[in-house]
Wavefront OBJ file of the C-alpha trace (Angstrom):
o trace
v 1.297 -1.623 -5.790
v 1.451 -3.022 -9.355
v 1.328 -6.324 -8.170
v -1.686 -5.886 -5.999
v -3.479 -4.495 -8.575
v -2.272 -7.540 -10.850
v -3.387 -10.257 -8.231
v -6.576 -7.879 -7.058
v -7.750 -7.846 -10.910
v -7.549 -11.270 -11.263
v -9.008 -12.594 -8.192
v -13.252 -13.329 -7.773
v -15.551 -10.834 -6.058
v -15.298 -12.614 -2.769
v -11.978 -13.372 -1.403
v -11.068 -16.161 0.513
v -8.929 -16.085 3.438
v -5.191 -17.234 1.094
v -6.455 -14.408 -1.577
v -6.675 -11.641 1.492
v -3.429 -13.092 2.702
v -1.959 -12.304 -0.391
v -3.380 -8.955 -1.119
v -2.456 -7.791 2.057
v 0.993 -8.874 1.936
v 1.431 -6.972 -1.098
v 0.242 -4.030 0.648
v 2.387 -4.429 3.552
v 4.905 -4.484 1.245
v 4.094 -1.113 -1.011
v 3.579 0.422 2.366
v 6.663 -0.607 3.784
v 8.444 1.060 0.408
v 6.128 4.246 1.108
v 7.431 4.472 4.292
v 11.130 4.440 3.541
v 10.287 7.093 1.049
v 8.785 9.157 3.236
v 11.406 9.307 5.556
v 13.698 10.416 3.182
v 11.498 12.972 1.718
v 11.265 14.377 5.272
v 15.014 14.158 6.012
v 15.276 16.150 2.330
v 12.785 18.441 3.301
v 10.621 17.567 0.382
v 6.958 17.361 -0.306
v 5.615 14.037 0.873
v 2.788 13.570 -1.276
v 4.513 14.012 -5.156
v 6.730 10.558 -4.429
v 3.658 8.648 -4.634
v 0.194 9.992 -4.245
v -1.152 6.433 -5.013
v 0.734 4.929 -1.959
v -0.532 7.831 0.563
v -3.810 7.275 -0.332
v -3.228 3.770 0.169
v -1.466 4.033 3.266
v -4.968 6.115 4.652
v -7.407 3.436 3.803
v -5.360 0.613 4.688
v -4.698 2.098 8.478
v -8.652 2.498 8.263
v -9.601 -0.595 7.263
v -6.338 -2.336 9.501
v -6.006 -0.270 12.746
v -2.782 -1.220 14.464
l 1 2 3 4 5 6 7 8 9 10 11 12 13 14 15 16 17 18 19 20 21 22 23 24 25 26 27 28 29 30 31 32 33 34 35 36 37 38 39 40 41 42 43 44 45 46 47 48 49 50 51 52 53 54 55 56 57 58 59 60 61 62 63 64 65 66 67 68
C-alpha cells in the first residue's frame, strides 16, 4: 500500500490509462497480501480487522469501484 500511495502522490490529477495500470497493480498486489492475512487470521481465530485496517478498507472500495 506504501507504494501506491508513493506512485498515487506523485502522479497528475487525471490519470492516464499506464498510470491506472500501475495503481491498480499495486492494489492487486496489497490486496492479494490482505488476503493471505486474512486467511490466517481466520484459521487463528483472530480478529480480522487489527492486521490491517488500511487494507480492509481498501479491499471495500476497490471491490466497489472493480466488481468482479
Amino acid at each position: 500500500m506504501a507504494e501506491w500511495h508513493r506512485k498515487a502522490e506523485l502522479m497528475q490529477r487525471y490519470l492516464s490509462d499506464e498510470d491506472v495500470r500501475v495503481l491498480q497493480s499495486h492494489c492487486d498486489e496489497a490486496l492479494k497480501h490482505y488476503v493471505i492475512l486474512s486467511n490466517w487470521a481466520v484459521a487463528a481465530k483472530e480478529l480480522l480487522f487489527p492486521i490491517r485496517p488500511k487494507l480492509h478498507a481498501t479491499q471495500q472500495l476497490y471491490m466497489h469501484c472493480f466488481p468482479m
